[in-house]
N, C-alpha and C positions, 0 to 999 in steps of 0.2 A: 371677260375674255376679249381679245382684241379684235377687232373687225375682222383682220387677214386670218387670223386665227378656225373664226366660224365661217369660213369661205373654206378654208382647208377642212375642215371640220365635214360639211355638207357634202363633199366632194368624196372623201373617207365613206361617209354613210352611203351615197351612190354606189361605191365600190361594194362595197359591205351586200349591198341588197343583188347585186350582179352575183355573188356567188366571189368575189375575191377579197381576202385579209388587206386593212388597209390601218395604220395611224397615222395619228402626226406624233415626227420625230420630234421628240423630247420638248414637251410641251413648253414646263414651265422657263426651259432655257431661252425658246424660241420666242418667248414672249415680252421676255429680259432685253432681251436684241432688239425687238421692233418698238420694245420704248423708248430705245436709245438710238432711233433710225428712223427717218423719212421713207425706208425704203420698206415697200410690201411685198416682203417674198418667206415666203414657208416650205418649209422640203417635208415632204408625207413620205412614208414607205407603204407598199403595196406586194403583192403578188402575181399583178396585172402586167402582162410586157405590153411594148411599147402599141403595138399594133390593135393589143384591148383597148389601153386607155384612147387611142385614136377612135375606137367603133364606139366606145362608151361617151365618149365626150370629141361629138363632130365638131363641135362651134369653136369648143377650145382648139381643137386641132396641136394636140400632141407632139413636140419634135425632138430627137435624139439631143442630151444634152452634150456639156462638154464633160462634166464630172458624174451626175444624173444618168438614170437609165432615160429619163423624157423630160422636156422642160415646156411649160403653157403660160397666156397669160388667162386669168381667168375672172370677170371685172374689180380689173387693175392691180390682182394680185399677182403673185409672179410665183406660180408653184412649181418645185422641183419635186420628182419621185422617183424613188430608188428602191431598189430592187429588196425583195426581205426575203431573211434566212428560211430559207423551210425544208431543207436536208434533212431529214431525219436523223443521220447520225451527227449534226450540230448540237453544241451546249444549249440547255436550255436558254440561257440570258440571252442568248444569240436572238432569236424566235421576236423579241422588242429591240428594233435596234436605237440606240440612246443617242449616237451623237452620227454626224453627215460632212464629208470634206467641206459641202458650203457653209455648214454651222463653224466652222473651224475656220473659214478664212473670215466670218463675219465678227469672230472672237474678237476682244484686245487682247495683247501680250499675259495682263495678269491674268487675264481668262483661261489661256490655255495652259498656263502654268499649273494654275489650280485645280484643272481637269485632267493633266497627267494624260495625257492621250495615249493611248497605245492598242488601237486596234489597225486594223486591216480587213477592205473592204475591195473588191472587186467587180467590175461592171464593164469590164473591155469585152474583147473579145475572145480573149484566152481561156475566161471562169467556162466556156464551151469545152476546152479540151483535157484531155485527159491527166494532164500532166499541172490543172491548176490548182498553184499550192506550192509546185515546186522548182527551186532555180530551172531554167529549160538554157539549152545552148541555141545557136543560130541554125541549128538543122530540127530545134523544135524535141529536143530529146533531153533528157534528164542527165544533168551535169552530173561526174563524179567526184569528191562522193556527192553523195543524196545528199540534200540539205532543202529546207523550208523555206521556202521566201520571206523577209521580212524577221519579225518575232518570231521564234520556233514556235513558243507557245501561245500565242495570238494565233497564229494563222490554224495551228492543229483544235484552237476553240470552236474555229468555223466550221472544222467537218473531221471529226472525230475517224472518218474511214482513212483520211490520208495518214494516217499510222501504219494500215494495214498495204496502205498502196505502197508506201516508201519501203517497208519490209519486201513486200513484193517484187521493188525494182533493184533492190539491192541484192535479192536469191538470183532472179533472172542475168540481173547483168553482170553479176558474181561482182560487185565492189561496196566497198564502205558505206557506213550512213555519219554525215559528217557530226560529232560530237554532241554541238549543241541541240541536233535534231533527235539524235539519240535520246539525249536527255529528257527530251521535251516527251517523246514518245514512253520513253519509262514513267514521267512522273504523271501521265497523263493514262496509264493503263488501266485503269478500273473504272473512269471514265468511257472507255473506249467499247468496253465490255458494257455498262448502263446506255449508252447512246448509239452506238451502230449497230443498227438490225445484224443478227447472226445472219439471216437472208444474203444482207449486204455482204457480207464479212467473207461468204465463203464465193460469191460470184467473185470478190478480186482474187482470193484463193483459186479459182479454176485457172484463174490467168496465168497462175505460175504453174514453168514446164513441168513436166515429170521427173524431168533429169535433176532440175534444181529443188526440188520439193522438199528432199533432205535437211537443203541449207535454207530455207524457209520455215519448217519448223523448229528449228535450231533456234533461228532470231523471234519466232514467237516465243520462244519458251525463256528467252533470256529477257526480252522486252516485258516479260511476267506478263503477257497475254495469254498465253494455251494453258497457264494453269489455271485461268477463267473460263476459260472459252471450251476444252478439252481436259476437266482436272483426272480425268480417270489415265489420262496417256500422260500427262505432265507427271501425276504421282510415281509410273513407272521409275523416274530417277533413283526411286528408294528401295527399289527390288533389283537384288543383286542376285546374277547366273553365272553359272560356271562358264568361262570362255575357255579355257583349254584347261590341262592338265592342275596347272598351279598357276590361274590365273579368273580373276573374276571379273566384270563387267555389270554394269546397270542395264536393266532390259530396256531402258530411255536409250540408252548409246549403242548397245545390241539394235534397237528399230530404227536409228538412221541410218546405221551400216546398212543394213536390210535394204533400205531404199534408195540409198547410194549405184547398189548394187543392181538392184531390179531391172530398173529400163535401159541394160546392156542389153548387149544380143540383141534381140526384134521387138523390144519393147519403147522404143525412146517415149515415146507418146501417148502410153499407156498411161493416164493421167488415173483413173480407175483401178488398176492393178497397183498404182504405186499408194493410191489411198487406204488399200486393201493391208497393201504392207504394212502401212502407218499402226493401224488397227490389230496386224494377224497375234501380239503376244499382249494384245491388253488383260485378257483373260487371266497372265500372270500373279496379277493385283491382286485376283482375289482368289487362287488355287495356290497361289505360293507356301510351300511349308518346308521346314530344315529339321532333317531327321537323318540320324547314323551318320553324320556329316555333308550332305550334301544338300542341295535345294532341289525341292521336286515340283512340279507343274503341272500336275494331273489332268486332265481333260480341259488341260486351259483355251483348245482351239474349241469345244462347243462353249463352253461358258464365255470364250470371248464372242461369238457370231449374236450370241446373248445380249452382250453389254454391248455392239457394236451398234444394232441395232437400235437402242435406246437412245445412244449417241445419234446415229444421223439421223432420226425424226426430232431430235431438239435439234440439230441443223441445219432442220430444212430441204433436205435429201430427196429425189423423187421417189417414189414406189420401186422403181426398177431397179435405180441406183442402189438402194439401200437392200435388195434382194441379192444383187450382184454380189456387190461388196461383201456383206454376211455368207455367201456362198462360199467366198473365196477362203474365208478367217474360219470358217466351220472344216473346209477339208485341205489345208495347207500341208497337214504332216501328213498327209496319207506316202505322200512321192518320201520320205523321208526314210523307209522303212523299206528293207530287200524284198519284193513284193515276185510272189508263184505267177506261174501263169490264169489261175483266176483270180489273184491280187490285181495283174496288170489290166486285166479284164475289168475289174469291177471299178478300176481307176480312170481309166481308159471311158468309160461309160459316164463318167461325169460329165458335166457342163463346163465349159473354163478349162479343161484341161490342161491346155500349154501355160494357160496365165500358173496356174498350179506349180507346174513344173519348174516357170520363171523364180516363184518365189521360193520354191524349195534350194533353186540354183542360189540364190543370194542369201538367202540363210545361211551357207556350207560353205561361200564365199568372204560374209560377213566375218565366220567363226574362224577361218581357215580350216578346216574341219574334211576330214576325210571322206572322198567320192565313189568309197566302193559300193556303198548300196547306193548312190547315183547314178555311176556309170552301169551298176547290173539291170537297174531298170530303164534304162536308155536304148542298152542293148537290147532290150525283149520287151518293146515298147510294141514292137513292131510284130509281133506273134499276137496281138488281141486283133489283128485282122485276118489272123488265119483262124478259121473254124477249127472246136474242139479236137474231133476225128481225126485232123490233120496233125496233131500234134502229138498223141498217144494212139497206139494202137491199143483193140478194146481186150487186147488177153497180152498180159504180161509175160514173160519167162518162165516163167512158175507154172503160171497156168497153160501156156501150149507145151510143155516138161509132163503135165500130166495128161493131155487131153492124146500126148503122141507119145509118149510110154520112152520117150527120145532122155538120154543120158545130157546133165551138163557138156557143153562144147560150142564149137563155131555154128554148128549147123541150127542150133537155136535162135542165132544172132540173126543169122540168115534170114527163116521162117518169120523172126517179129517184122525187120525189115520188108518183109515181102507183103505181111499181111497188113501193112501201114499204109502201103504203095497201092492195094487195095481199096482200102475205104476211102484212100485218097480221090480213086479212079472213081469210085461209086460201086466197085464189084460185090463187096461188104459194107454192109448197112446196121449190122446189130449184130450181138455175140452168137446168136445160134450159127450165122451165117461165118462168123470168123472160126468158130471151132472147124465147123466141114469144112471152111479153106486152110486149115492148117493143117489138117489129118490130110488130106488130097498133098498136099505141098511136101510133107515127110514123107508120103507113099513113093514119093514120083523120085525125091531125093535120094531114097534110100533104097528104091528096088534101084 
């Protein structure tokens, strides 16, 4: 091994015992070079920034290079050290980095011919922001369309979530993903699924709005990600409902109409409700049955709060989130249905209520689908604040008919009326007390 070799070598093992990942870059390359060189320099990669290697090695005293994350001399060798991949959703190969811009200038011509270069390596100041990876303009914001810096697919080897990020800027700012990025991102999708933490996957997911969420699972589903990532909502494509009279739909295209729809009205930023949505007809999948001609769904909203469930603890969901959510897919169709005044009551008693209401509204918006049992519960939404006794009185027509010996007529209509305005008052409190006020009420009327 070469002298400058075991210098870099020693310096690695320092690092190493400090608690930080360290090689030297492509060993036997580096060593091909320095027998063809007077000059002693070796480029190591680390995990260490610049400020460790300075606390770990005072003497050498560590200084920002030009291509290098820090450049030292260390006796008489000339060590560069650059920064190593440890992104978790990086390619494995990534994790040893093999070749170094200084290994590249120190090449000959036939050298780098024969090594076909084509990676891409960053150590500015940008790999900081959030947009590194991808063209940025002069105001530091993500060109349209979307496209990859460099290699599409070099640069997506380095960090398997910039698929998920580019998706994300493309639903957000509602524009294209330029061709060859596409590409890169399709042919790198199952990749994307083995190397970025789901963890990962769904915090760039919170980042996109509510409003655009639609068009976000749309480009998962096309970039053949959610059918890894969510195969139970991707499969929906293959379950067909009836959308109007003489027309049918995939419940995959029924659920982004859904959430298209949703965050109208007072919801724009209901990031939660619109998740809810994504989730409310999974249940479909596995209730779906065709009988007498039509397709049926039977209790698809508890079997879906079921399957949703399962879904967001493999993604990582918090306790509350995933209680929410399942709340929401468990009682979606209640508002769905012309609901009594202890329907609206017992609906009305729920948790979530309006979100409820939202997704009932976008369901019927989705389908274009008739608002009469919408609007009847909208209207008598507002009766589950009025107590029982206020709203019937406790002896029907019938019954003050025999208690007052009184013939069908107006004077009945009267007496309920009167004895409603009663127990309104507090005067009657229970049926013994509504019989005496209505025999008193016909005596007074009829003498």
């Amino acid at each position: 091994m070469h002298q400058a070799l075991k210098e870099a070598h020693n310096i690695c093992k320092v690092l190493l015992r400090n608690g930080y990942d360290a090689h030297i870059i492509n060993a036997p390359l580096q060593e091909e070079l320095l027998s063809k060189s007077s000059t002693m320099s070796v480029d190591i990669a680390s995990e260490a920034d610049l400020a460790t290697l300075d606390k770990i090695f005072p003497e050498a005293h560590f200084v920002a290079g030009d291509y290098a994350l820090a450049n030292a001399l260390i006796n008489d060798v000339s060590i560069r050290c650059y920064p190593m991949e440890t992104r978790a959703a990086a390619h494995p190969e990534l994790a040893l980095m093999r070749i170094s811009p200084t290994i590249v200038n120190r090449m000959s011509d036939e050298q780098r011919v024969k090594l076909m270069l084509a990676t891409r390596h960053s150590c500015d100041e940008q790999a900081a922001s959030a947009y590194e990876g991808f063209a940025v303009d002069e105001k530091n914001m993500c060109e349209a369309p979307i496209r990859f810096v460099g290699i599409p697919d070099e640069t997506l080897r380095h960090n398997y979530l910039l698929a998920i990020r580019a998706l994300r800027f493309a639903a957000n700012f509602d524009c294209d993903i330029e061709p060859n990025t596409w590409l890169a991102i399709i042919r790198a999708s199952g990749r994307v699924l083995d190397y970025a933490p789901a963890k990962d996957i769904m915090e760039e997911w919170r980042k996109v709005s509510a409003e655009n969420m639609y068009r976000f699972v749309q480009l998962l589903f096309d970039a053949q990600i959610l059918q890894g990532l969510i195969p139970e909502v991707a499969s929906l494509t293959g379950v067909p409902e009836q959308k109007t009279e003489n027309g049918i739909e995939t419940v995959f295209d029924h659920t982004l109409a859904c959430m298209k729809h949703y965050p109208e009205k007072d919801f724009h930023y209901d990031w939660l409700g619109t998740m809810a949505t994504l989730f409310h007809d999974v249940g479909k999948l596995f209730t779906c049955e065709y009988f007498d001609g039509e397709w049926t769904f039977y209790q698809h909203h508890r079997v879906g709060a079921k399957v949703t469930r399962k879904i967001l603890q493999r993604l990582h969901f918090s306790a509350v989130d995933i209680d929410l959510i399942c709340h929401l897919v468990c009682y979606h169709m209640c508002f769905h249905f012309m609901l009594t005044d202890r329907g609206i009551r017992r609906f009305k008693a729920l948790d979530e209520y309006p979100r409820l209401i939202a997704m009932a509204r976008a369901d019927l918006e989705a389908r274009n689908a008739s608002y009469t049992s919408f609007n009847h519960n909208m209207k008598y939404l507002g009766r589950a604040e009025t107590p029982e006794q206020m709203l019937e009185p406790l002896l029907n027509g019938n019954e003050i008919m025999s208690v007052t010996n009184l013939a069908p007529g107006p004077l009945v209509g009267l007496i309920r009326d009167a004895l409603l305005k009663a127990q309104i008052s507090g005067d009657v409190t229970d049926a013994e007390s509504a019989r005496a006020f209505v025999k008193e009420y016909a005596r007074k009327s009829v003498g």
